[in-house]
Backbone as a ProteinNet text record, in pm:
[ID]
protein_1_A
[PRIMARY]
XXXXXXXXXXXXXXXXXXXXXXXXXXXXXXXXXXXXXXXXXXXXXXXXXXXXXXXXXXXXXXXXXXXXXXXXXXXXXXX
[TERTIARY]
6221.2	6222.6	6109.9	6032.4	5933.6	5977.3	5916.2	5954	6054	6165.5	6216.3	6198.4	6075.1	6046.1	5864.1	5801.7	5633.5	5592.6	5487.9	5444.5	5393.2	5383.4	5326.1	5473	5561.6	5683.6	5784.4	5711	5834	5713.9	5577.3	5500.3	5554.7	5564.7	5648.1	5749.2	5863.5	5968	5944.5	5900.4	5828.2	5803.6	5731.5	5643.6	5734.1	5809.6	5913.3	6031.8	6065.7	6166.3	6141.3	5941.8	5923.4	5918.2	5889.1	5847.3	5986.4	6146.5	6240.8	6264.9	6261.4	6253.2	6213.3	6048.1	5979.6	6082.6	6119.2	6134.4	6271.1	6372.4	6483.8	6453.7	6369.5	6351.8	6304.8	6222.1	6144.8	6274.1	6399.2	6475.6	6576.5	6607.8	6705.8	6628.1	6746.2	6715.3	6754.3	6657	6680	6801.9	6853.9	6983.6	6964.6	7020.1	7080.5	7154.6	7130.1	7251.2	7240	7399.8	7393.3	7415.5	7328.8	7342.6	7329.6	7340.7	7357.5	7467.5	7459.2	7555.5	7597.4	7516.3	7583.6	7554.8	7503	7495.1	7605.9	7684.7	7754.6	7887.4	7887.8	7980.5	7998.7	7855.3	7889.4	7925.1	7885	7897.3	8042.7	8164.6	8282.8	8332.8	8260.7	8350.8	8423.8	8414.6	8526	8658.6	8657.2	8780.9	8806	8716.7	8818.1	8891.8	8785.2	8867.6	9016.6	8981.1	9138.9	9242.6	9191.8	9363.8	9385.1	9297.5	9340	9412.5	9429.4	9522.2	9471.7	9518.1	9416.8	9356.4	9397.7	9312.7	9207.1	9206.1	9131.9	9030.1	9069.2	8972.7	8878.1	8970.5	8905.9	8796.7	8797.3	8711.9	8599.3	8635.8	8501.1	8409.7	8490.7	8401.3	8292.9	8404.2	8334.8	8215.2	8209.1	8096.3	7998.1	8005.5	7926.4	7837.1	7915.9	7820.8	7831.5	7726.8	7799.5	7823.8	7771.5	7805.5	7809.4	7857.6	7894.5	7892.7	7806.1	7854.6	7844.5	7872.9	7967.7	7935.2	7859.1	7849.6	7960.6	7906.4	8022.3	8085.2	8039.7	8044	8104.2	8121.5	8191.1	8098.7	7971.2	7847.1	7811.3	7787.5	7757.8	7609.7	7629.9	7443.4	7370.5	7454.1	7386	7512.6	7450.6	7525.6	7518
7098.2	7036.6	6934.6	6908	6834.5	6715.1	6623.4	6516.5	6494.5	6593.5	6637	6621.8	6736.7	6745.7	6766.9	6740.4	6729.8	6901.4	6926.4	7037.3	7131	7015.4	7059	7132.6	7022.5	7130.5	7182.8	7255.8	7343.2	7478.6	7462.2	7560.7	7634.4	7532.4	7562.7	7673.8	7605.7	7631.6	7753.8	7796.7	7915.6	8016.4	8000.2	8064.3	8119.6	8050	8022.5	8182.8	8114.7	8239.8	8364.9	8367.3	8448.5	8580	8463.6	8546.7	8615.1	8525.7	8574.4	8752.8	8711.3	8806.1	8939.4	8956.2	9038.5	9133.6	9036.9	9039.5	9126.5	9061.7	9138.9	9291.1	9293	9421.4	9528.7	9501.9	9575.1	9621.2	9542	9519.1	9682.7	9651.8	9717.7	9910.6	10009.1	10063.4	10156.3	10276.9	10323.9	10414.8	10377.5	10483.7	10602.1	10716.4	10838	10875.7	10963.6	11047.1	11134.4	11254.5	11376.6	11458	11480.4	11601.8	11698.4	11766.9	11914.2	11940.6	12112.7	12133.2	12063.9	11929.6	11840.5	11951.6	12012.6	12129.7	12186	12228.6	12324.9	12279.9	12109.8	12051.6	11973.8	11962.4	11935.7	12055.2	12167.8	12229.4	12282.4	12228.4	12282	12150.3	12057	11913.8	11943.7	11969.3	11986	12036.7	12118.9	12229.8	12092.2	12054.6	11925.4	11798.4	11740	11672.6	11690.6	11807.3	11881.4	11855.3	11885	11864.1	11691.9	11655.6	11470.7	11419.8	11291.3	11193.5	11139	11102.3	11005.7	10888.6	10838.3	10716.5	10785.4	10903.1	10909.8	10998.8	11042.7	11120.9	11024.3	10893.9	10762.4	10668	10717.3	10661.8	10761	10859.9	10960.8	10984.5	10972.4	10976.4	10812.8	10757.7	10595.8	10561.3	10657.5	10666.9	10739.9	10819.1	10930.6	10884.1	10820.6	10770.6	10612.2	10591	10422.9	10409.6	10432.8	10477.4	10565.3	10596.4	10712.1	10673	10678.1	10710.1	10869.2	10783.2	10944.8	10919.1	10962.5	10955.6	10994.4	10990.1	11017.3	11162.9	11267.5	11376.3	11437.4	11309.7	11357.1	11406	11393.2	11446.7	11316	11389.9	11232	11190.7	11077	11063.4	11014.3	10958.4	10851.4	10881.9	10895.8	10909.1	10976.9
9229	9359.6	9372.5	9238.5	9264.8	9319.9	9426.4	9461.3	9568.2	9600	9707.3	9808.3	9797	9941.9	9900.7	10020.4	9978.2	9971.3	9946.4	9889.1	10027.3	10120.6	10262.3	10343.5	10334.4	10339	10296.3	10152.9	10052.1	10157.5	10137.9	10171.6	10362.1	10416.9	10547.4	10545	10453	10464.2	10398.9	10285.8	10231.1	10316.5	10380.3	10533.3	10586.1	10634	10757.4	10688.9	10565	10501	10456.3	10432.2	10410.2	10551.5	10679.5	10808	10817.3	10807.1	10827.8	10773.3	10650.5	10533.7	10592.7	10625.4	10677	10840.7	10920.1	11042.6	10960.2	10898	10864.6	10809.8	10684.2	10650.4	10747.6	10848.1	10951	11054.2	11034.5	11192.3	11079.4	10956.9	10898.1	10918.6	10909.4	10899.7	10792	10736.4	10604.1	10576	10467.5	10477.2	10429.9	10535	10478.5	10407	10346.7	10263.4	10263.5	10320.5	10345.9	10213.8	10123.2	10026.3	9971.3	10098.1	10138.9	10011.9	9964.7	9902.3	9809.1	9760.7	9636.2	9526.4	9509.2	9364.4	9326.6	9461.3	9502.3	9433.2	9466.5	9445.4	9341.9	9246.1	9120.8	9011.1	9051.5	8937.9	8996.4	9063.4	9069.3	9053.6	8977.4	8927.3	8817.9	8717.5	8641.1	8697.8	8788.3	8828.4	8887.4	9000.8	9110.9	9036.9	8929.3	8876.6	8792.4	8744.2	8731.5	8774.7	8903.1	9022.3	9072.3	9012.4	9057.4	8965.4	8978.2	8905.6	8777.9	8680.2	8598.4	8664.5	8760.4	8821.1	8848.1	8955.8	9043.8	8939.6	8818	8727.5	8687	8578.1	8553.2	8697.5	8785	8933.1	8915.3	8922.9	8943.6	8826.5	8702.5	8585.9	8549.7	8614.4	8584	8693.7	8809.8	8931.2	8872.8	8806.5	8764	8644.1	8508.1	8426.5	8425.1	8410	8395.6	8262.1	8169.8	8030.7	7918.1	7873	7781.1	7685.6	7529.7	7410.9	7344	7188.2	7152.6	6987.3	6916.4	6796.3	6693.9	6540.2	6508.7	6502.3	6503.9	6506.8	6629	6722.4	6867.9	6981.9	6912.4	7029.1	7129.6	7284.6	7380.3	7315.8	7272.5	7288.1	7394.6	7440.8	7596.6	7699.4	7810.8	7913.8	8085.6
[MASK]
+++++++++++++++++++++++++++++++++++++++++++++++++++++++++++++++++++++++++++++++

């Protein structure tokens, strides 16, 4: 942007987005998540995924790890 605009107001405009910035994060508020019972409900994931679809198996497994490998021996190594 050299030459653009002067250095007096990239620094402004700087200011200006950074005050925005601030004012937004302060205005947002932090999210919850209810996970109560998530134990409860992972260790009866295998059974649930059971009774679903292959989509909906392929959705929940693909939420769960983002990646999976598998050596040659068939063991996960990463995942």
């Amino acid at each position: 942007m050299e030459q653009d605009i002067s250095r007096e107001d990239y620094l402004a405009r700087k200011t200006a987005i950074q005050a925005q910035i601030a004012e937004w994060s302060a205005k947002r508020s932090p999210i919850e998540y209810d996970i109560s019972g998530i134990c409860e409900k992972l260790s009866n994931l295998a059974e649930l995924l059971g009774q679903g679809t292959r989509k909906q198996q392929k959705q929940v497994i693909n939420a769960v790890f983002d990646r999976i490998e598998v050596n040659f021996e068939g063991k996960i190594t990463k995942g």
